[in-house]
N, C-alpha and C positions, 0 to 999 in steps of 0.2 A: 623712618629711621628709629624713631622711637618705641615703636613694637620691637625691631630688631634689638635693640642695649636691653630691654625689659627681657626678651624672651635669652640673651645673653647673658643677662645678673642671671635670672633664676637659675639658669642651667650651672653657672659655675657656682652657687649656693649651693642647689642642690648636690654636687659637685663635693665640694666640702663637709658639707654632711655628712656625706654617704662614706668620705675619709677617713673623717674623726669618729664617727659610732663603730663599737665596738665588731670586731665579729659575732656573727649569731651563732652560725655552726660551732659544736660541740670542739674545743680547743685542747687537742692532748699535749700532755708534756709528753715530751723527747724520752726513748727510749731508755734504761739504765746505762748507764758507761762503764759497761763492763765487757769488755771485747772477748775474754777467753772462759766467757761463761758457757757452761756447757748444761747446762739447767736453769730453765726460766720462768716462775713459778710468780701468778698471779693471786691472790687470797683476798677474797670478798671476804667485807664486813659492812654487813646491811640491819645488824641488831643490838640493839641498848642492852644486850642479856651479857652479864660478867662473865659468867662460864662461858659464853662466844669469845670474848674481847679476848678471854684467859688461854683458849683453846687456839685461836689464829695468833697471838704470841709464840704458844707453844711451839706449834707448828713450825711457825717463823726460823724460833730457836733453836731447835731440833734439825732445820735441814742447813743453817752457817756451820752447825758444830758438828752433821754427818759429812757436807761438802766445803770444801776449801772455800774459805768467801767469797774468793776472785773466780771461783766456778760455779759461784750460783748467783743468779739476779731474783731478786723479790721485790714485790711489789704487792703491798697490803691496799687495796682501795678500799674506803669507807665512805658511805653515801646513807643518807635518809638516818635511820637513828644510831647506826653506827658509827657517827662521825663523834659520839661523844666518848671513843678514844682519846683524839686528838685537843681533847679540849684540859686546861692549864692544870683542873683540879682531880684528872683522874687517876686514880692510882697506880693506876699501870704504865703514868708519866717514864718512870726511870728506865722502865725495861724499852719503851717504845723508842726514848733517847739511846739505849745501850745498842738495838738493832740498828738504828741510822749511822752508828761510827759504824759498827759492821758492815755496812754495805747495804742494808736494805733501805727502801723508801717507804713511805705511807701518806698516800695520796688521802686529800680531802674534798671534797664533790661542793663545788662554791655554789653550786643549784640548792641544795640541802640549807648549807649558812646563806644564801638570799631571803629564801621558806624563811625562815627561824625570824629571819630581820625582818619583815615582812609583819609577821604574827604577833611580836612580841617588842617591835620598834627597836631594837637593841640590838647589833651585829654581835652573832657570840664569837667569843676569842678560843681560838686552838693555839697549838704549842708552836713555834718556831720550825720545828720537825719535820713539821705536815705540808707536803710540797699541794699547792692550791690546784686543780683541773677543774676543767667548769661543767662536766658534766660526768661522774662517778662512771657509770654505766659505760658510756662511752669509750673513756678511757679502758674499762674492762676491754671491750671489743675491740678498740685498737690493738692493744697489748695481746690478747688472744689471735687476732689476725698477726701479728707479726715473732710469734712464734712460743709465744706463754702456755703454759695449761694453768686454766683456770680450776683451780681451790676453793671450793665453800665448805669450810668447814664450819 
């Protein structure tokens, strides 16, 4: 009887375990909640270059002010050294704020801010703005399988 309780803790441990840890698979956030968007527009940002960060704003900006907000969904993902958008001291903080009341999002790739903490012992901070997904990329892919066209500018 005693094999059997043993071989029954371990199981419902392991059990627990396997509860409590995290998902591994690549975790997207939920679609934009904009039901009568008739334009659905993905925008990679994979580069620390200003004229990039300044250009997928632009961009950004340029299609709320061609298309009615509630007709367009955006969604800027930034992964790898693009994520230093999103982060407290960039200058292009206010306009990145100005697009989230509009309607856009701007995701932040937590694989990228792990690296960084990782490297440097110090989780760096982004802006309140910046909706977390754990894998940049991923979320591209999702977002493009469910009906995005994807933008690198």
């Amino acid at each position: 009887m005693t094999d059997l309780a043993a071989i029954v803790r371990t199981t419902i441990v392991a059990l627990l375990i396997a509860a409590a840890a995290p998902d591994t698979r690549a975790q997207q956030v939920p679609l934009q909640d904009k039901p009568f968007a008739e334009h659905k527009i993905v925008l990679q940002l994979s580069d620390n270059d200003p004229r990039k960060q300044s250009l997928v704003l632009s961009v950004a900006s340029n299609l709320m002010k061609h298309y009615d907000p509630d007709k367009v969904a955006i969604e800027v993902v930034a992964f790898g050294p693009g994520i230093d958008l999103l982060r407290p001291e960039n200058p292009n903080r206010k306009m990145v704020e100005s697009l989230v009341v509009q309607g856009a999002r701007f995701d932040i790739c937590l694989n990228t801010v792990d690296t960084l903490e990782r490297d440097s012992g110090k989780r760096p901070e982004f802006i309140a703005a910046a909706t977390p997904v754990q894998v940049g990329v991923a979320q591209i892919l999702f977002l493009t399988e469910n009906g995005y066209t994807l933008v690198r500018p």
